[in-house]
N, C-alpha and C positions, 0 to 999 in steps of 0.2 A: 459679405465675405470678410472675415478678421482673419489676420497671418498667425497663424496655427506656431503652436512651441516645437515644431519636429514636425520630417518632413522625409519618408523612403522618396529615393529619388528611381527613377524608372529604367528598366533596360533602355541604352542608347548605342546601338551595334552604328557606327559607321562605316562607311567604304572606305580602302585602303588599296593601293598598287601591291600589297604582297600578301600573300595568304596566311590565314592562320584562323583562329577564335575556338575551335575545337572545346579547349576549356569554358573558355565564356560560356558557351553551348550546352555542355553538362551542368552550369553553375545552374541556365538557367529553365532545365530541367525537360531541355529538347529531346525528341526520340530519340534521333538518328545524329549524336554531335560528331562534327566533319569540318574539317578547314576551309574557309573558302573567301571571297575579299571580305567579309568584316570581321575581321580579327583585333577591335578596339572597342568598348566600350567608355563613351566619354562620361564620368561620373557627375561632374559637375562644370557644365560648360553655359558662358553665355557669348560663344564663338561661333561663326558658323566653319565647318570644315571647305576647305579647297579642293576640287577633285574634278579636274577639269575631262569634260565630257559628261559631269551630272549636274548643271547648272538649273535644270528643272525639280531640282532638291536645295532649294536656297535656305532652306532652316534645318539640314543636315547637320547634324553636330549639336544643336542647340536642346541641352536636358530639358525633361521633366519631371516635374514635382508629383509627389502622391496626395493629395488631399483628401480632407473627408469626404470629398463631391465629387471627386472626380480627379482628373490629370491636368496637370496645368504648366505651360511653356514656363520655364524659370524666368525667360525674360520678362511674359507677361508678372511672374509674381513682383521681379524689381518694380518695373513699374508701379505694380500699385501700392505696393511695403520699402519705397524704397532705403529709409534711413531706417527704418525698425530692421529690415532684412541686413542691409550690410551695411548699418552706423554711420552716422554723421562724418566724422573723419574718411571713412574710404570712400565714400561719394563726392568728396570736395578732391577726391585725388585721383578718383576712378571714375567716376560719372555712377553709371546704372553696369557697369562691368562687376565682373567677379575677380575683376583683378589677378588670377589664376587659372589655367585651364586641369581637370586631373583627369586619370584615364586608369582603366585596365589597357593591359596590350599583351596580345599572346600570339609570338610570332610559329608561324610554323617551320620558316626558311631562315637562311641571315639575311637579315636586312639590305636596303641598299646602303654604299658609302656616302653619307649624306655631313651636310652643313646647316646648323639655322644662322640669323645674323645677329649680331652684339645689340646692345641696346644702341649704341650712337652709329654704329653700322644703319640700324632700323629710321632715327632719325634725319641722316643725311641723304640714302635711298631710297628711304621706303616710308618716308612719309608716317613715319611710326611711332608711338611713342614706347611701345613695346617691342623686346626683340624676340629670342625665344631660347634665351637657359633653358635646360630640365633638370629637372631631378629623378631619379629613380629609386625604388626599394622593389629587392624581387622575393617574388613570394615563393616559385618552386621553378622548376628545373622540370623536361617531359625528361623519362626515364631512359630514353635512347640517347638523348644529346648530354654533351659534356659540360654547357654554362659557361659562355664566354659574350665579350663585347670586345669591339676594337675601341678606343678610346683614346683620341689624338695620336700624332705620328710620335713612335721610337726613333726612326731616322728619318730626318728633314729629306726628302726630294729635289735634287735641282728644276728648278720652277721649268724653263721650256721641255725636259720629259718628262714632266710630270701631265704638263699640259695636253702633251701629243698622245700619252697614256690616254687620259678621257677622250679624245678626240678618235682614237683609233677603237677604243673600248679595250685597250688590251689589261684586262684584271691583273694578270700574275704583276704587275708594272704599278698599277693603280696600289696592289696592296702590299708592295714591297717596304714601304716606310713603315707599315702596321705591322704590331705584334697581337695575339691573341689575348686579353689579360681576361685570366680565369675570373668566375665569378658563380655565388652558390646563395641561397636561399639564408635571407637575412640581410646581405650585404646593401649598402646604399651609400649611392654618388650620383654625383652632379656634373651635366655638360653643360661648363660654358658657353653662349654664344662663340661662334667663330671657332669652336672646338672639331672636326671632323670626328667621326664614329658611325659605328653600326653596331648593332644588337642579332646576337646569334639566333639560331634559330631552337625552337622550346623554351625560349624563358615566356615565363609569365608573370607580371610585375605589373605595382602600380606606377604611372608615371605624371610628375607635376612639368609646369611649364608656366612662360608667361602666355598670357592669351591671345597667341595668333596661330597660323598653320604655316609660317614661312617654311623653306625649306628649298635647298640645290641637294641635287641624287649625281655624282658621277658616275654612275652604274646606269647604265638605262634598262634590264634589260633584268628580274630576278625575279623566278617563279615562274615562266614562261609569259611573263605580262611586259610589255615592250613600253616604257613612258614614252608619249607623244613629245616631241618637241618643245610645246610651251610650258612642260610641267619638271623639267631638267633645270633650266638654270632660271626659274619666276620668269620667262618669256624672254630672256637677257641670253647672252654671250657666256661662252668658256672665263672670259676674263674677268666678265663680270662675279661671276661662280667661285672662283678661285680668290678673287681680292677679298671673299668672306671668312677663306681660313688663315688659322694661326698654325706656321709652319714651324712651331717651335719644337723641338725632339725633346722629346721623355723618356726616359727609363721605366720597366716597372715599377722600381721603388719609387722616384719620381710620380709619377702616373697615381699610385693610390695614396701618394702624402698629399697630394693636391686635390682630388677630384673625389677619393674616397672619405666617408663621415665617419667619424667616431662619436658614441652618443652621447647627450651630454646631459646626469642626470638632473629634474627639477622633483622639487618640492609635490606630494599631492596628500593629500587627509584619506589613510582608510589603509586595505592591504590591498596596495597595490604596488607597484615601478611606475614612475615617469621618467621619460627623456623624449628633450628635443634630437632631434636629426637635422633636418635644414633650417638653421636660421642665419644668423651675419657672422657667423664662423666664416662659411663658404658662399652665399647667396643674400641679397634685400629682395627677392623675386617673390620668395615665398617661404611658408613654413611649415613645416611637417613636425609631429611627435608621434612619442608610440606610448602605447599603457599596456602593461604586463600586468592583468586583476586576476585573484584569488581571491577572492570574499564581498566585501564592498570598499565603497570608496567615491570620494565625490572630489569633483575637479572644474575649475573655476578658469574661462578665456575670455581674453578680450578681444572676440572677432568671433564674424560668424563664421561654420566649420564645418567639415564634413568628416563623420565618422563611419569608418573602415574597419568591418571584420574581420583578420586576416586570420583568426583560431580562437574554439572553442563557442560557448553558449552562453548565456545572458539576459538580462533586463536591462534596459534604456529608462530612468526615474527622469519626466522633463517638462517639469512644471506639476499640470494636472494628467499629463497622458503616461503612460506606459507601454513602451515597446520589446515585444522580444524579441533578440537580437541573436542570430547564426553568422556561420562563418559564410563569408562574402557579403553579408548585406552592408547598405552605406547608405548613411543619416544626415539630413540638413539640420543643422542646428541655427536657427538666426541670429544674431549679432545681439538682439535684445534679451536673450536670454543665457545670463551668464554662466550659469551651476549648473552642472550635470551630478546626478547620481549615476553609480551603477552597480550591478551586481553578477556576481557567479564568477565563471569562470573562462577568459577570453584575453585575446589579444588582439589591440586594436592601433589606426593609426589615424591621426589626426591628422585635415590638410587644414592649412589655413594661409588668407591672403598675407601679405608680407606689413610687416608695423604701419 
């Protein structure tokens, strides 16, 4: 077996506490598409997901590869490619990780009000050396919903009702500090660890993170799915749950000069656009771009990467192979191979692990 220049990475639907995937469903080309708990596809994971009560699914979450041969666990590929797969540099600082988690996620509902933890949050608790930023870019909106996320508190809560809020369940109380901040097809931002949010229901987006599944819900209870007890606050205490957020109050304007990206263009050979989206503007977790092509054009990383069709059609130029590329499909590029061609006519976005 030699590690191939390109690599379609394979449907990965995981299980989820809230409904949704409908879209994933049509992408990927099911009769009857329908919401239901896998409303995530993980595009390039070597994580496993947490989902307690599926513990007899212990490589849930974990991608795979398309080969000439067959399908192959991405972990098993680390293993056997591991510095040609993701470079000498990220394995002296990542192990055989991917250093990034990325996902499709197509909610059907809002979300629960949820937290992940900071990175020194993750260190002093959680035994972690990852915490869990994300990042988002959404791709469309369903046609009934209006496109919104909550996105940290407008007005800080006095901490004991805010406590007895989660404790009683009472929502109107829970989401009195939140404002709705609109959001539409194109836009992209970043949850800090320690940031509280939720994600409305109809968006469909790709979404990055560092590579764990932490997470506290103070909501128990959305989509008619009730979270067991040890999946609210990681097995822990209301106190413990709440010492993870930043109760600092934002503004809209506030809210999208901090957490929302403006693109920032680079250099590429050919006709096309480059721009970065997530890099040490806002985030060292990870990095994302996007490429606007009309004709050709070739472009040059240093890291392996995964390429995202989010519009139009194409060719993949990647070494000796050639790939035709449609809207949704997504590309392993490894670390050892640093040029891409490509051609036609598409829009694409680049994830890559963080410098």
């Amino acid at each position: 077996m030699i590690l191939e220049p390109c690599y379609r990475l394979a449907p990965n639907r995981v299980w989820r506490t809230y409904p949704g995937g409908r879209t994933l469903d049509e992408i990927e080309g099911v009769a009857k598409p329908a919401d239901t708990h896998f409303p995530e596809d993980w595009l390039l994971s070597t994580t496993a997901a947490r989902n307690v009560g599926r513990e007899k699914f212990p490589d849930e979450g974990i991608s795979r590869v398309v080969t000439s041969s067959g399908e192959l666990p991405l972990t098993e590929l680390a293993a056997r490619f591991p510095e040609e797969l993701f470079g000498k540099a990220h394995r002296e600082k990542f192990g055989n990780s991917a250093g990034f988690l990325l996902k499709y996620l197509d909610s059907a509902i809002r979300l629960h009000m949820q937290c992940h933890p900071s990175v020194p949050f993750a260190r002093r608790f959680l035994n972690s050396p990852f915490g869990k930023t994300e990042g988002y870019f959404i791709l469309a909106i369903r046609p009934e919903c209006e496109g919104y996320i909550y996105l940290g508190f407008q007005r800080t809560p006095e901490y004991g009702a805010f406590k007895r809020a989660v404790e009683t369940q009472d929502t109107e109380a829970i989401l009195a500090g939140f404002d709705r901040i609109p959001v539409k097809p194109g836009d992209c931002f970043y949850v800090p660890g320690g940031i509280p949010h939720a994600i409305g229901e109809g968006v469909f987006m790709v979404e990055m993170m560092e590579p764990t599944d932490f997470a506290v819900r103070i909501e128990f209870e959305r989509g008619g799915y009730r979270l067991p007890e040890s999946a609210r606050f990681m097995g822990r205490d209301v106190d413990f749950a709440l010492s993870m957020f930043d109760f600092t109050a934002r503004d809209l304007r506030q809210t999208r000069e901090e957490f929302f990206v403006e693109p920032l263009s680079l250099p590429i050979e050919g006709d096309a656009k480059r721009f970065s989206l997530f890099d040490r503007r806002k985030t060292s977790c990870f990095r994302l771009e996007r490429i606007l092509l009309d004709g050709s054009a070739a472009v040059v990383h240093n890291a392996f990467r995964v390429l995202i069709v989010t519009r139009g059609t194409g060719k993949l130029f990647c070494q000796d192979r050639t790939l035709v590329l449609r809207q949704y499909d997504r590309v392993l590029i490894p670390h050892r191979v640093p040029e891409l061609r490509l051609s036609g006519n598409l829009e694409l976005l680049v994830a890559m692990p963080p410098e």
